[in-house]
C-alpha positions in Angstrom: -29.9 -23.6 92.5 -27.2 -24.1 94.7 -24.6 -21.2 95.2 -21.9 -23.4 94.2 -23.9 -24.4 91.1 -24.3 -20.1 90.5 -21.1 -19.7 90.7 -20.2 -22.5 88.0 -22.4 -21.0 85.6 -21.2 -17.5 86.3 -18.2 -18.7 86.2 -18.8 -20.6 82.0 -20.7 -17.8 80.9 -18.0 -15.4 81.7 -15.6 -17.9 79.8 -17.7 -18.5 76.7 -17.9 -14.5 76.4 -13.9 -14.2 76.7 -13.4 -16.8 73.5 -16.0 -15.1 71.7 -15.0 -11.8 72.0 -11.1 -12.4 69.7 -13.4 -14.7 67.4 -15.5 -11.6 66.8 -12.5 -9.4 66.0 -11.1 -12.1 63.9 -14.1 -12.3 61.7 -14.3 -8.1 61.5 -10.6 -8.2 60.7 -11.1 -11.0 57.7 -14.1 -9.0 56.7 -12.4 -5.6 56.5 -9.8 -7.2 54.5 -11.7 -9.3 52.1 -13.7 -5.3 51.5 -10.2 -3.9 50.2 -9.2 -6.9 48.8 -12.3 -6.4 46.2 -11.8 -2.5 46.3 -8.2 -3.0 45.2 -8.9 -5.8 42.7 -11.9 -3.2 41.5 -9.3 0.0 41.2 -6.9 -2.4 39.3 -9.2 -3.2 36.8 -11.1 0.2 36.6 -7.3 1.3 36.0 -6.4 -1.5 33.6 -9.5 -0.7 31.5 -9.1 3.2 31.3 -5.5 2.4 30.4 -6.5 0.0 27.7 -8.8 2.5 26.6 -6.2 5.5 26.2 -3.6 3.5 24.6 -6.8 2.4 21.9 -7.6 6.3 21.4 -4.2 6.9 20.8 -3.7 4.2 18.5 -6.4 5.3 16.6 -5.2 9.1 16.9 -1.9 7.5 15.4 -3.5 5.3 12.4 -5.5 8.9 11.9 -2.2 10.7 11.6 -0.3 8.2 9.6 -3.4 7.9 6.7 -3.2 12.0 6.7 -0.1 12.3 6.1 -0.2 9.1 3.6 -2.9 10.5 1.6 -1.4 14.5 1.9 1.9 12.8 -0.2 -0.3 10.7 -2.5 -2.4 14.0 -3.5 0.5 15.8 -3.6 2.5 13.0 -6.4 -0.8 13.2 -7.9 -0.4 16.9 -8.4 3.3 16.5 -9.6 2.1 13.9 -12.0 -0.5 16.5 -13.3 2.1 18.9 -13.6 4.8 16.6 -15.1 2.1 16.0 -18.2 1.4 19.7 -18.4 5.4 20.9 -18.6 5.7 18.1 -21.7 6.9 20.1 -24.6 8.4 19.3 -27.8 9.0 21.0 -31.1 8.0 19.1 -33.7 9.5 19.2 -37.3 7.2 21.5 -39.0 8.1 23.7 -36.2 4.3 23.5 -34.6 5.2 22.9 -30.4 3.1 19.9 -29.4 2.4 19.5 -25.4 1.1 18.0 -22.7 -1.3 14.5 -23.4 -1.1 15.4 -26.8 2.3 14.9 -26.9 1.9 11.5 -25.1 -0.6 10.7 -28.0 2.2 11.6 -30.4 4.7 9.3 -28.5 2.5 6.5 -28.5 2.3 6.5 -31.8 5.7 6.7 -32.6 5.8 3.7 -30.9 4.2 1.5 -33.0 5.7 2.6 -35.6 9.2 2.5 -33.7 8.6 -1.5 -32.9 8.0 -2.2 -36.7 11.5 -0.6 -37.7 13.1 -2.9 -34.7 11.0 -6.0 -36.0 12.5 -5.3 -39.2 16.4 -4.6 -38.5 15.7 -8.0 -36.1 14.9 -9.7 -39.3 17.3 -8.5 -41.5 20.1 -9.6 -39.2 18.6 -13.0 -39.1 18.4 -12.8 -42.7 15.0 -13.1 -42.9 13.8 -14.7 -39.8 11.2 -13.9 -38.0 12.4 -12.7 -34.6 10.7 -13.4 -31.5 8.4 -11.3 -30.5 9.1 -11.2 -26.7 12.8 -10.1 -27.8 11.6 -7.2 -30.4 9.2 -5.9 -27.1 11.8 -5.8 -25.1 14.1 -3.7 -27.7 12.2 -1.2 -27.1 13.0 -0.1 -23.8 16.8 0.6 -25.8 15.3 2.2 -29.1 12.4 4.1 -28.3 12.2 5.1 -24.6 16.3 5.8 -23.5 15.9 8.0 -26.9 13.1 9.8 -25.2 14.3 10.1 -21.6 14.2 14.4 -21.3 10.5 13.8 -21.6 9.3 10.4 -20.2 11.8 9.5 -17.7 10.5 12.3 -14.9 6.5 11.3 -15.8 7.4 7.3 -15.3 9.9 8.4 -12.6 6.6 10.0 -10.7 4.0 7.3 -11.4 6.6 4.3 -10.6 7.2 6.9 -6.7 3.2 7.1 -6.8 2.9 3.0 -6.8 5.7 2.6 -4.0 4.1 4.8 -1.7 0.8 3.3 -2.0 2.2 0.0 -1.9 4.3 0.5 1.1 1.3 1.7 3.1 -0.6 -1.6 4.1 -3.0 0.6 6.8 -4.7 2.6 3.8 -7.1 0.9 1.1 -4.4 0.4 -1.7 -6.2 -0.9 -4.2 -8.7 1.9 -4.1 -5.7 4.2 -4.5 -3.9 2.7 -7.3 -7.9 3.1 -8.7 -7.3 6.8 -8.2 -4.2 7.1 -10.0 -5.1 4.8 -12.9 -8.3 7.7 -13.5 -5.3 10.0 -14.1 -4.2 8.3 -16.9 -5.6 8.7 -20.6 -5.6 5.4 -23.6 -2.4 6.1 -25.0 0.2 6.6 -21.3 -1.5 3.2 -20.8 0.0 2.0 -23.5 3.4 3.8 -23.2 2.9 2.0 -19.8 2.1 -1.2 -21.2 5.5 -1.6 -23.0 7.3 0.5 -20.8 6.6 -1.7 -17.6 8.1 -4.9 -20.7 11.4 -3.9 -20.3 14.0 -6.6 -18.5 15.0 -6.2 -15.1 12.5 -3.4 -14.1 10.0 -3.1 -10.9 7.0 -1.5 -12.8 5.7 -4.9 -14.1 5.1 -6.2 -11.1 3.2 -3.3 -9.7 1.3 -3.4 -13.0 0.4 -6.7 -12.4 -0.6 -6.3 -9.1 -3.0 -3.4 -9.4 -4.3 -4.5 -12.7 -3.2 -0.8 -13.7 -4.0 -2.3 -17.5 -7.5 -2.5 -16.8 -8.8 0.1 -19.1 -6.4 -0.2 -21.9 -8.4 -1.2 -24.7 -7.1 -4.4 -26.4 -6.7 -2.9 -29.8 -4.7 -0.7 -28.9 -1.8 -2.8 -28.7 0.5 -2.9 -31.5 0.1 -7.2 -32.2 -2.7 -8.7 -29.7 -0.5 -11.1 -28.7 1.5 -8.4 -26.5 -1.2 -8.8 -24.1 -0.4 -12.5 -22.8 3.5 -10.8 -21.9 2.1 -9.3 -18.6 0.0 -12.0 -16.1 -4.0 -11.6 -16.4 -4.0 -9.6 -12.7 -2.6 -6.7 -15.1 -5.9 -6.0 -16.9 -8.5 -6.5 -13.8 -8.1 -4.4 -10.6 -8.0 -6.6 -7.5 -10.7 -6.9 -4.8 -7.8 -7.1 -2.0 -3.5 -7.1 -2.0 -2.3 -10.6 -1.3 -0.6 -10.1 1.8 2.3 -12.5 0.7 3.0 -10.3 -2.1 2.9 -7.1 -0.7 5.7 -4.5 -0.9 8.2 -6.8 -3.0 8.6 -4.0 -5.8 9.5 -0.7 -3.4 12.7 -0.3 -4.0 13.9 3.2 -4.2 15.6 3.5 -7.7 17.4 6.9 -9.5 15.1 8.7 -12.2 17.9 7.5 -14.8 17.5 3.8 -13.8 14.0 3.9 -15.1 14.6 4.5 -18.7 17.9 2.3 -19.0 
């Protein structure tokens, strides 16, 4: 090889290195930032799921605080239910003190009794016609309950509170609840329920309905079978699940002394 021809290869060679050289850097450079790219992405997710993660602990801390405390005030209107029955006291005319469920026994009984006497004045004012029954039912609410109220307005006060707060609470299993408090109550307060819930312009009825809290009032207990087609058939069969679209329509807070007017 001639020198000339060395010297023009020396000459390329050192050229090719000097391009290659930058192209090497570049391609370290895009490298190095394609690695922290990925770690960054990486840390942002990592992040994103450990945060996802606290806030679902926390929501479930939450959901655990809110059914504790739910079910703490349930118990505890439970308890005040228990102890409204037990304080029920009345005198009776042969000077014998009746109390607690027996006293509800008594009542219920007066009831029947107090819905033939309105039936009757109904009919002697219509001289001699029969009077409807949905009208004498709903008498009774003016004639036999208001007449009663130092006794039964705090106990339907309580159980009417018991149903709004169980209602309101769509986190907590509400039918299994309103199961709960429907145990707690003996033949005949399902039948002071039964005609107490009757009465116009009151909330309870729809609850009733709702919970099927009739479920395990036998049907001869009411005073004319009949009665029984005045509430809708969810009032004597507990359902499997709350229709969401009917959900807390009856939670208004009301006075004790509304409930018996």
């Amino acid at each position: 090889m001639s020198r000339a021809a060395a010297d023009t290869t020396t000459w390329l060679i050192a050229g090719v290195g000097t391009i290659t050289t930058p192209l090497s850097t570049m391609e370290t450079l895009t490298a190095l930032y394609v690695a922290v790219t990925v770690l960054y992405l990486a840390a942002t997710v990592g992040i994103f799921l450990l945060t996802r993660r606290a806030l679902k602990m926390n929501q479930e801390v939450a959901d655990r605080q809110v059914r504790s405390a739910f079910e703490a005030t349930f118990f505890q209107m439970l308890n005040l239910h228990h102890e409204n029955v037990r304080r029920l006291w009345m005198q009776t005319a042969s000077g014998v003190p009746n109390e607690g469920r027996e006293l509800l026994k008594e009542f219920a009984g007066q009831l029947k009794s107090s819905l033939e006497s309105i039936r009757g004045d109904m009919r002697k004012r219509l001289n001699g016609v029969e009077p409807e029954e949905r009208v004498v039912v709903e008498s009774v609410g003016q004639r036999f309950f208001d007449v009663r109220q130092m006794w039964l307005g705090h106990y339907f006060h309580t159980v009417y509170h018991v149903l709004v707060h169980v209602d309101k609470h769509t986190e907590v299993d509400r039918v299994w609840f309103t199961k709960v408090l429907r145990a707690q109550l003996s033949t005949p307060e399902l039948l002071l329920l039964f005609y107490f819930g009757l009465r116009p312009g009151k909330k309870m009825k729809a609850l009733i309905e709702r919970y099927g809290l009739l479920e395990d009032l036998p049907d001869d207990q009411l005073v004319r079978p009949e009665h029984g087609a005045f509430y809708k058939g969810s009032a004597y069969e507990a359902p499997r699940a709350v229709p969401p679209e009917v959900s807390g329509v009856a939670t208004e807070e009301v006075e004790e002394t509304e409930l018996t007017r």
